[in-house]
N, C-alpha and C positions, 0 to 999 in steps of 0.2 A: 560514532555514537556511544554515548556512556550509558549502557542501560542501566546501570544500578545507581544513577545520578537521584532518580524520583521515583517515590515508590507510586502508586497510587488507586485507590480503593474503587473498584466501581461498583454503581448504581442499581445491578441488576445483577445478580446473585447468577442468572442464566447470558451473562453477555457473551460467552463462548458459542453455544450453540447460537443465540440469535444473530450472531456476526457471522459465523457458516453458511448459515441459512441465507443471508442477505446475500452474499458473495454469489452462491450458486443460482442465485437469481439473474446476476450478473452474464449475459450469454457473448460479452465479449469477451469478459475473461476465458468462458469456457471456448469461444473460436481461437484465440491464441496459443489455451494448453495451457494458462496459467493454474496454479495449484495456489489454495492458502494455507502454508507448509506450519506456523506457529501465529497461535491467539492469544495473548495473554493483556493484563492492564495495559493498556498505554504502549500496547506495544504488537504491531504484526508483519508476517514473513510472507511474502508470496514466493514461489520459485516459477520460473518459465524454464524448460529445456527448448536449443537451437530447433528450429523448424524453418527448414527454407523458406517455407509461404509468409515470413514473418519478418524474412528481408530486404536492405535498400542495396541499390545497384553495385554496390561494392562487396556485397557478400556477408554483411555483418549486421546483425538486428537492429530495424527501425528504429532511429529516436522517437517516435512517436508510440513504437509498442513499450521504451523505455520509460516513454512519461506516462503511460497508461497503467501498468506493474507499481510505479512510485504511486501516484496518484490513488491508485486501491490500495497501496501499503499503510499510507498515510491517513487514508482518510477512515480505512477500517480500526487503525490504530486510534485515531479518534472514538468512532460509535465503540469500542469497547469501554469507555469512560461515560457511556449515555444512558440515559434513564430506559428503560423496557419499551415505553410508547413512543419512543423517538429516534427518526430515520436521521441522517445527515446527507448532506451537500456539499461538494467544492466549490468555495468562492473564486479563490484563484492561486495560484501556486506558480514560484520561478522553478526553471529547470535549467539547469546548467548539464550540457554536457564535456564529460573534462576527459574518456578515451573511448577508444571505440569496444561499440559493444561485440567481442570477437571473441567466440567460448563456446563452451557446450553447452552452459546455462546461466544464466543472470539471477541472482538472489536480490529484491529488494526489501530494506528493512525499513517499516513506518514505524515511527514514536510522538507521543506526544509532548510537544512545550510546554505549554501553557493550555490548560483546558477552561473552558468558562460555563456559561450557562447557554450563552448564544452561539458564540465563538471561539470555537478552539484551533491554535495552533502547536502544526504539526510541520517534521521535517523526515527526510526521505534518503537513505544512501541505496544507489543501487551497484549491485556488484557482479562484475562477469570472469563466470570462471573457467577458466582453460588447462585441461593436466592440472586439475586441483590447486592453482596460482592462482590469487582472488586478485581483483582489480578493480578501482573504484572506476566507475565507468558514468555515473552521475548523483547530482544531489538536489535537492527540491525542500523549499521550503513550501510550505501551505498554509492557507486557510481554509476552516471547517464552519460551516452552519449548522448549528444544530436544530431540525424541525421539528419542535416539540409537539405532541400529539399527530404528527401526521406520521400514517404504515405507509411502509414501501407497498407498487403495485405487484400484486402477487400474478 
């Protein structure tokens, strides 16, 4: 990911905390242990540390907790480009995974593409690190809904 590829201005002077806020609403992030380590435009981190309860039979974190970490990286990296009244939705996103996720903790980073008024796209690396050796472990592209006027349920 090239972060310094687009800069991009958002909408909402407060997108940092309302992106927070949103997140901890989220209570499968917080069953995971995921954390949202950096907010900024167009751009966010979540981290997960290894938790056995979070593994497939081989010992190494679920691809599905894999696509769930991208999946909020990406789409919170979206709502930080959204107006103040307006939640998002995943439309649909590929995941590729390309090593196993096998580390003390997975870093995923969302960015946005292309952002619109309806539709923004966004893409997703996620990284697993071992003895501080980062390893691309998968990558996701997506699509974003933006629902204008409708609050998350609080």
């Amino acid at each position: 990911m090239n972060r310094e590829a687009q800069i991009f201005q958002p909408k909402d002077a407060a997108y940092a905390e309302r992106v927070r806020e949103s997140f901890g609403l989220q209570q499968a992030m917080t069953l995971i242990g995921a954390e949202l380590a950096v907010v900024e435009p167009g751009y966010t981190e979540i981290h997960l540390p290894f938790k056995p309860e979070i593994t497939q039979q081989h010992g190494v974190i679920h691809g599905g907790v894999v696509g769930m970490i991208a999946d909020s990286a990406a789409g919170y990296a979206a709502n930080t480009l959204t107006p103040a009244d307006t939640s998002v939705l995943t439309v649909e996103y590929k995941l590729n995974l390309v090593a196993p996720a096998d580390g003390e903790r997975l870093v995923a980073r969302g960015e946005v593409i292309k952002p619109g008024r309806t539709l923004l796209i966004t893409r997703a690396e996620v990284f697993v690190v071992k003895q501080e050796q980062w390893t691309l472990c998968a990558v996701m592209q997506q699509t974003i809904m933006a629902m204008h006027g409708k609050k998350e349920r609080v």
